[in-house]
C-alpha positions in Angstrom: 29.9 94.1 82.6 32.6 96.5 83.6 36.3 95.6 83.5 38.2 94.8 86.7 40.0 97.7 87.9 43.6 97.6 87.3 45.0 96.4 90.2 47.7 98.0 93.1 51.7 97.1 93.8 52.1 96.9 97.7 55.9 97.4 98.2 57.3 96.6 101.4 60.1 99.0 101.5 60.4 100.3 105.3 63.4 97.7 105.8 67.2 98.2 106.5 68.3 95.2 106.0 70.5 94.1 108.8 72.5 91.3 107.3 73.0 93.5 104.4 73.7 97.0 106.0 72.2 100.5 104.9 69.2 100.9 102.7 69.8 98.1 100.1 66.8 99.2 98.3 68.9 102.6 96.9 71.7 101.0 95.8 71.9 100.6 91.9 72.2 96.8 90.3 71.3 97.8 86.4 74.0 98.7 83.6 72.1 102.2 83.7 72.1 102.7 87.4 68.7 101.3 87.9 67.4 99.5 91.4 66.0 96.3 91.8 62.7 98.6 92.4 63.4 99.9 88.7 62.6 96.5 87.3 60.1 95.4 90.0 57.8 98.4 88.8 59.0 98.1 84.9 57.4 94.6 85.0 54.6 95.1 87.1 53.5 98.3 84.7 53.8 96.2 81.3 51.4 93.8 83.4 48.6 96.1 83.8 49.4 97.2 87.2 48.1 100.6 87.7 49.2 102.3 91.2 51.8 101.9 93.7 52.0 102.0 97.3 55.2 102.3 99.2 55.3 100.9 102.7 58.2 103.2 104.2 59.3 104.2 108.0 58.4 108.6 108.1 62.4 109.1 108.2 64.0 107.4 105.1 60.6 109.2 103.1 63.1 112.1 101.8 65.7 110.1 100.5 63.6 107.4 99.2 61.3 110.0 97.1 64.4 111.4 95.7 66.4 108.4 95.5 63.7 106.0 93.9 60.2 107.1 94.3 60.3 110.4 91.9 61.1 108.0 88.8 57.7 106.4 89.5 55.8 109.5 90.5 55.5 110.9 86.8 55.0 107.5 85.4 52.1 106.0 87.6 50.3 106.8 90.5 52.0 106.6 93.6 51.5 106.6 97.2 53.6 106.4 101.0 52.0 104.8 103.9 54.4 104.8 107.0 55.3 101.9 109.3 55.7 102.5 113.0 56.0 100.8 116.4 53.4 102.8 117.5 51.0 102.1 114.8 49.1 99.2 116.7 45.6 98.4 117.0 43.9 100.1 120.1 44.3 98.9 123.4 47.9 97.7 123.2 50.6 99.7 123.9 54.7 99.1 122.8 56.6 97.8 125.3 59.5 99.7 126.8 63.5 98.9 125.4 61.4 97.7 122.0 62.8 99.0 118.9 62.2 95.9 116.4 59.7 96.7 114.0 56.4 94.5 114.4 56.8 92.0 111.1 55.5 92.4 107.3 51.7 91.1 108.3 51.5 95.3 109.8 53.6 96.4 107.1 50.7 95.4 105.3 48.1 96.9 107.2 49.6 100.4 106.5 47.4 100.4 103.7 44.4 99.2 104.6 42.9 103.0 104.3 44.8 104.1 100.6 44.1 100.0 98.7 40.2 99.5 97.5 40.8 97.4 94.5 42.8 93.7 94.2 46.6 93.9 94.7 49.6 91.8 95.3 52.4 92.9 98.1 56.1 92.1 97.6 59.1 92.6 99.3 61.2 96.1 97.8 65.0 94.4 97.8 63.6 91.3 95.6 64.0 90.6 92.1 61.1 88.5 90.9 61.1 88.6 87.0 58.2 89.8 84.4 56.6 86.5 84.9 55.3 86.3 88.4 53.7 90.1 88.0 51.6 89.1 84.9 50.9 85.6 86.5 49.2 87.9 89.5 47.7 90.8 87.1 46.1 87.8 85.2 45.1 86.5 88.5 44.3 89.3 89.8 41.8 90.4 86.7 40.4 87.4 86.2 37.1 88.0 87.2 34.8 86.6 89.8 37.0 84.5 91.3 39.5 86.4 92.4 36.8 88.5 94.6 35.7 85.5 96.0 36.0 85.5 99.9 39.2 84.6 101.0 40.3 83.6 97.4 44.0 84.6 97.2 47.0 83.6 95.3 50.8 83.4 95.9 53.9 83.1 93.6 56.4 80.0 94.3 59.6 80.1 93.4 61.9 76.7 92.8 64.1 76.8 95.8 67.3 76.2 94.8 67.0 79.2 92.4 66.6 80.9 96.0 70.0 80.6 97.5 72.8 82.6 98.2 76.4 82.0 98.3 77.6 83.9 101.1 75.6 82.3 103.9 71.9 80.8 105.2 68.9 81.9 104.0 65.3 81.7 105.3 62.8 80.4 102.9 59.4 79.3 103.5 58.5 76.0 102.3 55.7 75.1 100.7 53.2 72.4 100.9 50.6 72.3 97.6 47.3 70.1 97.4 46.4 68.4 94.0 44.6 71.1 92.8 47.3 73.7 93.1 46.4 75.5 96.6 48.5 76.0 99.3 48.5 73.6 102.2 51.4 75.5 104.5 54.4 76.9 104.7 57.4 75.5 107.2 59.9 78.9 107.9 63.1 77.4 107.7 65.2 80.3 108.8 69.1 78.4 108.1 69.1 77.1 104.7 72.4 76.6 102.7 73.6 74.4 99.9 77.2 72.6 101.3 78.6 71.1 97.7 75.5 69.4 96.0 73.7 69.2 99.1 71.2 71.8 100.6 69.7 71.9 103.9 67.9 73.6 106.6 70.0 73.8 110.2 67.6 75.1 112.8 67.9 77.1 115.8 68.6 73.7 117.7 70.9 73.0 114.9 68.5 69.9 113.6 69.3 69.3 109.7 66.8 68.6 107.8 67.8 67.5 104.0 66.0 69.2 101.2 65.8 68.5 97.4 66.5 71.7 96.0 62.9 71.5 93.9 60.7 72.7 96.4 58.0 75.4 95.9 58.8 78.2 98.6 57.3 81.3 99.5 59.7 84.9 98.4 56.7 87.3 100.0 55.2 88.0 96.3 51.3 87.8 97.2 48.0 88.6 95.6 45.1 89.7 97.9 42.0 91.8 97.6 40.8 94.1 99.7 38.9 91.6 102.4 42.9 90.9 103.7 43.2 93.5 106.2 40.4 92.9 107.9 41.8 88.7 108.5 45.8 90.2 109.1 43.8 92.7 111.4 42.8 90.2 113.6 45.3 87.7 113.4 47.9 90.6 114.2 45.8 91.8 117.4 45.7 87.9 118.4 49.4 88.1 118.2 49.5 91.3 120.7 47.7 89.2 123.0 49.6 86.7 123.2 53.4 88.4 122.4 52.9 92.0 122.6 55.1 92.1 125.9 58.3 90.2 124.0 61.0 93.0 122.7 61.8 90.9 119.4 59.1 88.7 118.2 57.7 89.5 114.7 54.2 88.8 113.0 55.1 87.8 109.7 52.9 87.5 107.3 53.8 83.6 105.7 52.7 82.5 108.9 49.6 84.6 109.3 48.5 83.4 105.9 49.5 79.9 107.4 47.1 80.3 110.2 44.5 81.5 107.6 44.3 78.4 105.6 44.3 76.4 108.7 41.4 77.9 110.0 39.8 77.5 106.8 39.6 81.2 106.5 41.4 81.5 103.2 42.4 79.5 99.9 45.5 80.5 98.2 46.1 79.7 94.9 50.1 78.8 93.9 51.3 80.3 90.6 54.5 78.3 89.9 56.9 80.7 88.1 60.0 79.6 85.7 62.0 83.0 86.6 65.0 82.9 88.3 64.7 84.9 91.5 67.4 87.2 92.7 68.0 88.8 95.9 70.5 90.9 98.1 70.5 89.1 101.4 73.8 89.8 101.7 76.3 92.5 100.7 78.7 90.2 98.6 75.2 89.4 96.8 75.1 92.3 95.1 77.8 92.2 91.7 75.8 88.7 91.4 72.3 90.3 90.8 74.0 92.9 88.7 75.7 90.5 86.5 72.4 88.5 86.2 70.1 91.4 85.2 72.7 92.2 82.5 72.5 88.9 81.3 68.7 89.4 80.8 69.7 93.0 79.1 71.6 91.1 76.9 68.7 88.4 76.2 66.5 91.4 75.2 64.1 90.8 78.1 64.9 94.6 79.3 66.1 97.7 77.5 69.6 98.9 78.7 67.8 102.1 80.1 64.5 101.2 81.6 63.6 104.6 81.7 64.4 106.5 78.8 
């Protein structure tokens, strides 16, 4: 019997981050100048992982390759697939006055023609930690079951390790079976921690009390191949029914959502210890920088990833 194939990093990296401001990916958060993206690929590398694909929009491309993506070029295969409005499924056509990109379930059909083997898909401005990528390369190697139609996994992250200081968050909450598969996830777009309390303040400014200990969804995802063909047609059933609106996004917690609804896919929940870190926000950034040194200084990194 062969060995499984090494499987693929999806990074979702076409974003500007609007709370944040400019390309957030770029900036530098490690004592030797090294991106979130530095560590993201570091761990997922030590785990077996054994390509990349970058998700970009065609004009950040330049400065990204030379920014970022030429430390990963010589180090492990690499490849650019480009998000666009345009880049829709036949027969639909972008409304005029929209400029909004279309959500992270197209992001991820960007690569439905370059990805053949297993791979997970996370978000390019998250910090995940060394455990979540070898909980989905073990996944993601395990053998027969992770081909298995529909069979996918996700890693969940303890929420109030989630939160940022400097304002509301959106998390998506999620609701586990007995046997460790995902039952939903609830978006909950406004949630903040006020003293010891955190809660979720929606759009019609309902509160809704949460413990702090929930499982929730960061975007870190293993699929196989079989995916694009499901996000495919859940995204043209989206068209259909909100292709005219100038704003509305597909994302893709909520396709996967309608997935196991329909009975259509089982995803597996790989709890992970690791703190999660993230720059939702500006001030958020001499935060994540002081906690990766911490780790530097707990020997779970080098001080130069790279040398």
């Amino acid at each position: 019997m062969s060995a499984p194939s090494a499987p693929t990093l999806l990074i979702l990296a076409a974003g500007m981050g609007s709370r944040y401001g400019g390309l957030k990916q770029m900036d530098p958060v490690g004592p030797s100048g090294e991106t979130i993206l530095d560590y993201s690929v570091y761990d997922a590398i030590r785990a077996g992982f054994g390509k990349l694909v970058f998700v970009l929009r065609k004009e950040i491309e330049q400065p990204f390759r030379e920014a970022v993506g030429r430390r990963f070029e010589k180090r492990i295969a690499t490849e650019y697939v480009f998000q666009a409005l345009d880049k829709i499924p036949a027969g639909f056509t972008v409304p005029a006055g929209r400029t909004k990109p279309w959500g992270t379930t197209p992001a991820i059909l960007m690569a439905a023609d370059t990805i053949r083997e297993p791979f997970a898909s996370i978000n390019a401005d998250d910090f995940y930690g060394a455990e979540s990528y070898r909980l989905l390369a073990q996944h993601l190697q395990s053998g027969p079951g992770h081909k298995a139609p529909g069979c996918y996994a996700m890693v969940g992250f303890v929420l109030e390790q989630t939160l940022s200081e400097f304002g509301a968050v959106a998390r998506g909450v999620c609701r586990i079976n007995g046997s460790g598969y995902l039952e939903n996830v609830v978006e909950m777009t406004g949630i903040a921690r006020d003293a010891a309390k955190i809660t979720n303040t929606d759009a019609e400014g309902r509160v809704t009390p949460l413990a702090g200990d929930e499982l929730v969804s960061m975007n870190i995802w293993g699929f196989t191949p079989q995916i694009f063909a499901q996000l495919r047609e859940r995204f043209e059933a989206f068209l259909q029914q909100n292709g005219r609106e100038l704003k509305r996004e597909c994302y893709l917690p909520n396709t996967v959502n309608e997935l196991v609804a329909a009975g259509e896919a089982k995803v597996r929940v790989l709890r992970t210890g690791d703190a999660w870190f993230g720059v939702t926000y500006r001030e958020d950034g001499p935060r994540v920088a002081a906690s990766i040194r911490h780790l530097v200084r707990e020997g779970a990194y080098p001080e130069r990833l790279w040398s």
